[in-house]
C-alpha positions in Angstrom: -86.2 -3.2 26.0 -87.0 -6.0 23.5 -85.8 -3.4 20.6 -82.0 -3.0 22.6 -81.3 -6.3 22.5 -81.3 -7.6 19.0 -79.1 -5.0 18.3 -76.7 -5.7 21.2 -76.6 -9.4 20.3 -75.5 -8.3 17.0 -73.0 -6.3 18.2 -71.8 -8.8 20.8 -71.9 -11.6 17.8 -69.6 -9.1 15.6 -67.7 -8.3 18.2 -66.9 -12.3 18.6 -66.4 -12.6 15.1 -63.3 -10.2 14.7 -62.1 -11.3 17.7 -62.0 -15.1 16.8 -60.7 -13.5 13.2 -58.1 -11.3 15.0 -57.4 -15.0 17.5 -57.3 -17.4 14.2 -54.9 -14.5 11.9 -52.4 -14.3 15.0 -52.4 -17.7 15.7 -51.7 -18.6 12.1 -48.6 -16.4 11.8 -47.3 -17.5 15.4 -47.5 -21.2 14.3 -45.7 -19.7 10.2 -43.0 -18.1 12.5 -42.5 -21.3 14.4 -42.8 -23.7 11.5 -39.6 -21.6 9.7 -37.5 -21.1 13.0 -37.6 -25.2 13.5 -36.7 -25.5 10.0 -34.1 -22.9 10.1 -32.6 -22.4 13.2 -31.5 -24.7 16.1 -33.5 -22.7 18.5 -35.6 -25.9 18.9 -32.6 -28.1 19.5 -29.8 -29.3 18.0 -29.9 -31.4 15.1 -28.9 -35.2 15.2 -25.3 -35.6 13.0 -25.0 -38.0 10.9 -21.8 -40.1 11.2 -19.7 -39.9 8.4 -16.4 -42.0 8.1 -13.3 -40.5 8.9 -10.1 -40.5 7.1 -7.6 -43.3 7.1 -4.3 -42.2 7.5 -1.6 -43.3 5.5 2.0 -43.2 6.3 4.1 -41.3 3.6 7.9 -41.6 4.1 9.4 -38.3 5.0 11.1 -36.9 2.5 15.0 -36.1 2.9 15.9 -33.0 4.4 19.9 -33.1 3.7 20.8 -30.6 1.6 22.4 -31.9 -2.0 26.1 -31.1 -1.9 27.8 -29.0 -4.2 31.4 -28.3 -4.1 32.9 -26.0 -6.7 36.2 -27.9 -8.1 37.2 -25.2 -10.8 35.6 -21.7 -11.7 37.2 -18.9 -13.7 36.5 -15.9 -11.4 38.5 -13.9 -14.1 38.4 -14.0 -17.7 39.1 -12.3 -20.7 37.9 -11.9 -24.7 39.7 -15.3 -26.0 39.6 -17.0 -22.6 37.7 -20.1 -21.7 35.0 -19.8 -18.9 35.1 -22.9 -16.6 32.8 -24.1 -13.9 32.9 -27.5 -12.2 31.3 -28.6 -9.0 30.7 -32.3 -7.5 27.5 -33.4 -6.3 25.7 -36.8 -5.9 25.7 -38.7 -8.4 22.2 -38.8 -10.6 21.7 -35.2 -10.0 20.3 -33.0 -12.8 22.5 -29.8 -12.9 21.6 -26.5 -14.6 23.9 -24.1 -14.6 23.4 -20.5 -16.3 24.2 -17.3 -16.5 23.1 -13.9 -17.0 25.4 -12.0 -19.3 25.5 -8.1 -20.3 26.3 -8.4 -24.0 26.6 -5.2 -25.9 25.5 -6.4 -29.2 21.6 -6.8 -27.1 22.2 -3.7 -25.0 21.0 -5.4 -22.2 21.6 -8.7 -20.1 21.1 -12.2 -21.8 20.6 -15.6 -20.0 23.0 -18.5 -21.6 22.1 -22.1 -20.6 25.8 -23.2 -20.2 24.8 -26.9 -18.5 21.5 -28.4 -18.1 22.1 -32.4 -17.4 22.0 -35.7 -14.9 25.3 -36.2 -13.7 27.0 -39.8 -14.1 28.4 -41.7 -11.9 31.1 -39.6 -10.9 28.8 -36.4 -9.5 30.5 -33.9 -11.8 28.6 -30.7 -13.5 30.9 -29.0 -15.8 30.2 -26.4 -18.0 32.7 -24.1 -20.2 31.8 -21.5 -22.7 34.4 -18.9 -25.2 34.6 -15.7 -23.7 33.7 -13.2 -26.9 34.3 -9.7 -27.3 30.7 -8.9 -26.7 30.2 -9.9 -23.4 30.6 -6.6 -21.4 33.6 -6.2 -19.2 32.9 -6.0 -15.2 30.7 -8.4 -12.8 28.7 -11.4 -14.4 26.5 -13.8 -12.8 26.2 -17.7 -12.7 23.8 -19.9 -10.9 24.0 -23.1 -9.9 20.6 -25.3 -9.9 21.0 -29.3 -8.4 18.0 -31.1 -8.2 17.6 -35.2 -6.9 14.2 -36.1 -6.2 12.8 -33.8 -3.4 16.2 -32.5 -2.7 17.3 -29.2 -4.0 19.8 -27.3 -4.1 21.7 -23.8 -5.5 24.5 -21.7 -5.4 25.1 -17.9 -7.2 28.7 -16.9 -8.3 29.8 -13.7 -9.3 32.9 -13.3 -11.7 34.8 -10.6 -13.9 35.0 -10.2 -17.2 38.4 -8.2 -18.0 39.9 -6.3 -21.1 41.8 -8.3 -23.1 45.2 -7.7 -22.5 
């Protein structure tokens, strides 16, 4: 009986050996997991916020919503080689008008724009732009467009008008 037990007492002290191995390699990777779940996670509660200051509000005047007014006073809605093409509109004064068209001419085979007006009006409020109808501009439908601008304001209008034969 003496020769049984050494051998059992080793086998009883390796037995407790890989179980406190087994006891100290899950413990250490229960406490890991928890360690990176606290750090990134709020499974362990919610983090304290830190208070940050909140915007000031400024008031901003609002900007002016009526529309910039623009009455046409003369257009040439027909014209001919040799003619003169008008436009003239009235807006507020201190306005910056463009006005331009886009014109078929059959020297470029193809449709041109022309700056006819691009300025601020004076004190009176009036755009006016005129331009010598030439034999290359194609006969039929043209196009002008209108462009007003005063500080946030805009405003624009499209015209259509005929070019003719001469005759």
């Amino acid at each position: 009986m003496t020769a049984r037990r050494p051998r059992s007492r080793r086998r009883q002290r390796e037995r407790l050996e890989v179980t406190f191995g087994v006891v100290l390699i899950v413990g250490s990777l229960a406490f890991g997991l928890i360690f990176v779940l606290a750090r990134t996670t709020t499974i362990f509660g919610t983090p304290t916020p830190t208070l940050t200051p909140g915007p000031t509000p400024t008031l901003t005047p609002a900007p002016d919503l009526r529309p910039l007014p623009l009455t046409g006073l003369v257009f040439t809605d027909r014209v001919a080689a040799g003619d003169t093409f008008w436009v003239e509109i009235a807006t507020e004064p201190g306005t910056r008008c463009v006005i331009r068209s886009w014109l078929f001419l059959y020297s470029a085979g193809n449709y041109r724009e022309m700056i006819l007006a691009d300025y601020v009006t004076d004190a009176s409020g009036i755009c006016r732009a005129f331009t010598p109808v030439t034999t290359d501009w194609a006969t039929g439908e043209q196009a002008i467009q209108i462009q007003l601008q005063n500080g946030t304001r805009e405003q624009s209008a499209r015209w259509t008008f005929q070019v003719v034969a001469p005759g």
